[in-house]
C-alpha positions as CSV (number, residue, x, y, z in Angstrom):
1,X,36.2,-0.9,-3.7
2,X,33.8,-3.7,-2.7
3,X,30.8,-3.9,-5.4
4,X,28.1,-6.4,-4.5
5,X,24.9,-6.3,-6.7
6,X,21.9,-7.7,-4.4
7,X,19.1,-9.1,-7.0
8,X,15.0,-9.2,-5.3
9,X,12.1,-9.8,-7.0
10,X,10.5,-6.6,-7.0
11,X,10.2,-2.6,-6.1
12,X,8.9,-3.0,-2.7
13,X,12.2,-5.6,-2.2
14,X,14.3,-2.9,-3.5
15,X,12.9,0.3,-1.6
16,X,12.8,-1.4,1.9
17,X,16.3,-2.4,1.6
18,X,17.2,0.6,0.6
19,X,15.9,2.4,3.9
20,X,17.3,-0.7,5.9
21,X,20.9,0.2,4.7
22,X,20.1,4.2,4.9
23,X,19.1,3.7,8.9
24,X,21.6,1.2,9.5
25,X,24.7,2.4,8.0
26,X,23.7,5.4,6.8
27,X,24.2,4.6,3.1
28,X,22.2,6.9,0.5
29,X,20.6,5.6,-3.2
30,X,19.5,7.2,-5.7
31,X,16.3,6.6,-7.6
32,X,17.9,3.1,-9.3
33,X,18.8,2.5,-6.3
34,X,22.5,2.8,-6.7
35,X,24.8,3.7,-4.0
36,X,28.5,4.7,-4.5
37,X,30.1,5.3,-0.9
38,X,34.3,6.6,-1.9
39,X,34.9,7.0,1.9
40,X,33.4,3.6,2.9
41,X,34.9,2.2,-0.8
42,X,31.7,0.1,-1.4
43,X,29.7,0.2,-4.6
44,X,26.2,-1.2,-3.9
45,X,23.3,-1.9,-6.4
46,X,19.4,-3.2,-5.4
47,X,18.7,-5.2,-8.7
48,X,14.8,-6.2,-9.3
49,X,14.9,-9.5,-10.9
50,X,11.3,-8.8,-11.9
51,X,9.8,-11.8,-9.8
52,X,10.8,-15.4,-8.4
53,X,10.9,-16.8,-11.5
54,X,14.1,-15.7,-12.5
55,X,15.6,-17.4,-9.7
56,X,14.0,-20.8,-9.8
57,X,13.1,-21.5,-13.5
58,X,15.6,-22.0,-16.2
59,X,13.5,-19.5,-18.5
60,X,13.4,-16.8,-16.1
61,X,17.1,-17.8,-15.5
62,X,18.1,-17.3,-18.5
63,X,17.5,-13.5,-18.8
64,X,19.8,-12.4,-15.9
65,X,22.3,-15.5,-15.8
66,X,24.5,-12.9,-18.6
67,X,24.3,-10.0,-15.8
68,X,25.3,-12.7,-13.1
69,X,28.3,-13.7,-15.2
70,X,29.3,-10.2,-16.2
71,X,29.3,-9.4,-12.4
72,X,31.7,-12.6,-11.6
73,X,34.1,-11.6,-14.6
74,X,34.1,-7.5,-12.9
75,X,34.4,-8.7,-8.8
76,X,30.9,-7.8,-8.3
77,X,29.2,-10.1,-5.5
78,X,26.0,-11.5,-6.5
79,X,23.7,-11.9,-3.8
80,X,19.7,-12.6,-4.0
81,X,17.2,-12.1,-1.6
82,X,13.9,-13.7,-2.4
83,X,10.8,-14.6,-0.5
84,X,10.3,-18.6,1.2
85,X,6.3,-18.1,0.1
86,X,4.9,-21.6,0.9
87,X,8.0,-23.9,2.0
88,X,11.8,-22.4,2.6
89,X,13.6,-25.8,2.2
90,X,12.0,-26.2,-1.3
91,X,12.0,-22.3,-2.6
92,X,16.3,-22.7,-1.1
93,X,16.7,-26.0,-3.1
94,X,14.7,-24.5,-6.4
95,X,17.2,-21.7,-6.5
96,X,20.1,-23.7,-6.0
97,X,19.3,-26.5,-8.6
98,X,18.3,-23.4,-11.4
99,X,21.5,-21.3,-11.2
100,X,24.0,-23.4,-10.6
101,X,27.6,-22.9,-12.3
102,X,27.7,-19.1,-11.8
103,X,30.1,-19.2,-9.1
104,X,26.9,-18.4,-6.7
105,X,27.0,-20.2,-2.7
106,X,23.3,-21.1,-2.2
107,X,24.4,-21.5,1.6
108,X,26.4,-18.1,2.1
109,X,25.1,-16.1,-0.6
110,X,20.8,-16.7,-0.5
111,X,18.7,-14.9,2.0
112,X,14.8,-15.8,1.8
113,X,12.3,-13.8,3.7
114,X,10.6,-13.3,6.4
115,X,13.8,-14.9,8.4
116,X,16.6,-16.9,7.2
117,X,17.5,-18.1,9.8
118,X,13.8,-18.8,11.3
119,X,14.0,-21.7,8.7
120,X,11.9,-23.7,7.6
121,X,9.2,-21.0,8.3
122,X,7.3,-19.7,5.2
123,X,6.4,-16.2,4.3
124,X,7.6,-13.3,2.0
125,X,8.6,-9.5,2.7
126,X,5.0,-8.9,3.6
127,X,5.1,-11.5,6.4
128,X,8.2,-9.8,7.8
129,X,6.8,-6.2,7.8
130,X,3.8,-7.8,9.1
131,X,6.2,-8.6,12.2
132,X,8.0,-5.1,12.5
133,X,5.0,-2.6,12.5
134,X,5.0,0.1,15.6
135,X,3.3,-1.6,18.2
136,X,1.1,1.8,18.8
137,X,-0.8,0.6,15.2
138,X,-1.1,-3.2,16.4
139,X,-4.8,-2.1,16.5
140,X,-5.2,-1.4,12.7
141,X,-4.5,-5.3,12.1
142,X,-6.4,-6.2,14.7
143,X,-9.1,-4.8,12.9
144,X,-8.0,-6.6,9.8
145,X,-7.9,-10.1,11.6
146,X,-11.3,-9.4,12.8
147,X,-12.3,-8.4,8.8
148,X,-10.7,-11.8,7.9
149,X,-12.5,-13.3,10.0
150,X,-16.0,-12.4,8.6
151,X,-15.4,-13.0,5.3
152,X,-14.0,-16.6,6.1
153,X,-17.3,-17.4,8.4
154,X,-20.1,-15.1,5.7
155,X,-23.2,-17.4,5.4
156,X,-23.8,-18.7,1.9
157,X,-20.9,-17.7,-0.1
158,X,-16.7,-18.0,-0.2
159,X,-15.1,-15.3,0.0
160,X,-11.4,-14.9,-1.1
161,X,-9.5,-13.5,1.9
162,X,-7.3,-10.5,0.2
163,X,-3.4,-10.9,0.0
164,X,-1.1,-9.5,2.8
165,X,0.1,-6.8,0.4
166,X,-3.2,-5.4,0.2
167,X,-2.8,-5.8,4.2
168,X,0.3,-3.5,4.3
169,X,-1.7,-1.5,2.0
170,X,-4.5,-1.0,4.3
171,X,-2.0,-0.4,7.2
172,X,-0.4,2.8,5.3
173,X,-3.4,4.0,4.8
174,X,-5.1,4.2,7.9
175,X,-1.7,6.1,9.1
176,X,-1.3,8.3,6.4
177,X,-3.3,11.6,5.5
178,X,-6.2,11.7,2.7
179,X,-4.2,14.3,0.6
180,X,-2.6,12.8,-2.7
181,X,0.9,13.4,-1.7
182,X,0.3,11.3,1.5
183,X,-1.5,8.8,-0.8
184,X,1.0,8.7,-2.7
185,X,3.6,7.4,0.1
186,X,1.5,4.4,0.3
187,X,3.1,3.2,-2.9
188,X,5.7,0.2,-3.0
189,X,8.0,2.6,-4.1
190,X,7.5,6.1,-2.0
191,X,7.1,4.3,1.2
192,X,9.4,5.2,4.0
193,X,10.2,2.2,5.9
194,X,12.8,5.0,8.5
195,X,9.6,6.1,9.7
196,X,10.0,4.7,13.2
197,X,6.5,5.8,14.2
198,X,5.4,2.9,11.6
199,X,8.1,0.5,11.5
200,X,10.6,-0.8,13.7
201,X,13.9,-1.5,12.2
202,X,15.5,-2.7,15.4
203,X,18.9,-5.1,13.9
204,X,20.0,-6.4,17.3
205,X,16.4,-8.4,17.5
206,X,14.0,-10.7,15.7
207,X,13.0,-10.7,13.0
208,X,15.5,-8.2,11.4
209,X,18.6,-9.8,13.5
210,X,19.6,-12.4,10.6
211,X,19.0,-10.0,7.6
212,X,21.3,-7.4,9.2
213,X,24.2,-10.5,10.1
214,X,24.1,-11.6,6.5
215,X,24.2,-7.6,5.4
216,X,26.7,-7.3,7.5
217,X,28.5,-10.4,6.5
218,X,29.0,-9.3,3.0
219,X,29.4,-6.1,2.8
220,X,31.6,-5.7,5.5
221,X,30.3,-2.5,7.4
C-alpha cells in the first residue's frame, strides 16, 4: 500500500485536488478528504496546513513537524503544495531552509502554484484557476478586467483593487443559479472543479501539465 499525505494551505487547496485526482484517476474522498483505493493499494490524504506559515516559519513549523515525523516513522510520503504568491525562488528557498531534517526533498517533493515548472513565475491557486476557466466564460473576466480598470483610474480617491479570490468568487457566481443550494456551490469547499462547462482540467497541457507529472510521479498511477 503506497500512503502519501499531501499538506496545502487551505480548503479550496484541498477540494480542487480532490476533483483533480477524481477526473484524473478516478480516485474518490470523503468529506476529510481521505481516500483509501485496496485495488489500486494507495492510501491518499489532502492535509490543510492551515496557511503558508506553517511551511516557511519555524512557529508555524512547529505544529505539524510531529505529524511530518510520525508520517516518516509509518512510510507515509510527505508532500506539500503551497502557493509562489510574490516570488517562487524565495517562497521554494523559505520552505526548504524552515523544515529541514524531516527527511523532506525540497526539489522532488515541493510543488508551488500556479506552475512549478513555469518557474520563477508568481501566483497562487487563484492564478492557476484564473488560467483554466471554460473559454465560453472568458467574458465574465473580461468584465472584471474592465471593473479593475475603473477603480484603478476613479478621479479623487484610491481604491483597493479586490483579491483574485473574490475574482473566482465573482466567476461562480455569475454561472451559477440565484437559489441557495446553487449559492452555496460557490463555496471553497462545495465547488466542483469536474464541471467541464467551468473548468478545464486538461493534464496533457499548460498550466495543469507539471501538476499532473509530479502527481503522477509520486503516486505512481
Amino acid at each position: 500500500m503506497v500512503a502519501v499525505d499531501i499538506w496545502v494551505e487551505g480548503i479550496a487547496d484541498q477540494k480542487f485536488l480532490a476533483d483533480v485526482l477524481k477526473t484524473w484517476y478516478n480516485l474518490s474522498f470523503d468529506k476529510i478528504f481521505k481516500c483509501r483505493d485496496e485495488s489500486r493499494k494507495i492510501a491518499l490524504q489532502i492535509r490543510k496546513g492551515d496557511g503558508v506559515s506553517n511551511f516557511n516559519s519555524e512557529e508555524g513549523w512547529e505544529k505539524i513537524k510531529p505529524s511530518f515525523e510520525e508520517n516518516n516513522a509509518s512510510g507515509t510520503k510527505n508532500l506539500i503544495i503551497a502557493d509562489a504568491d510574490e516570488d517562487f525562488l524565495a517562497r521554494k528557498k523559505e520552505i526548504e531552509e524552515t523544515i529541514k531534517g524531516v527527511g523532506f526533498n525540497v526539489e522532488s517533493d515541493l510543488f508551488l502554484w500556479p506552475d512549478h515548472e513555469a518557474h520563477p513565475e508568481k501566483g497562487d491557486l487563484e492564478r492557476l484557476l484564473e488560467q483554466i476557466i471554460h473559454p465560453d466564460n472568458k467574458a465574465i473576466f473580461e468584465c472584471w478586467r474592465a471593473y479593475e480598470e475603473c477603480l484603478n483610474n476613479a478621479p479623487g480617491k484610491t481604491y483597493t483593487t479586490p483579491a483574485r479570490k473574490t475574482k473566482i468568487y465573482a466567476y461562480l457566481e455569475a454561472l451559477l443559479g440565484e437559489t441557495k443550494s446553487e449559492k452555496d456551490k460557490i463555496k471553497e469547499r462545495e465547488r466542483d472543479y469536474a464541471n467541464a462547462n467551468h473548468w478545464q482540467l486538461d493534464n496533457t497541457k499548460e498550466p495543469l501539465k507539471s501538476l499532473h507529472e509530479f502527481l503522477k510521479q509520486h503516486l505512481g498511477l
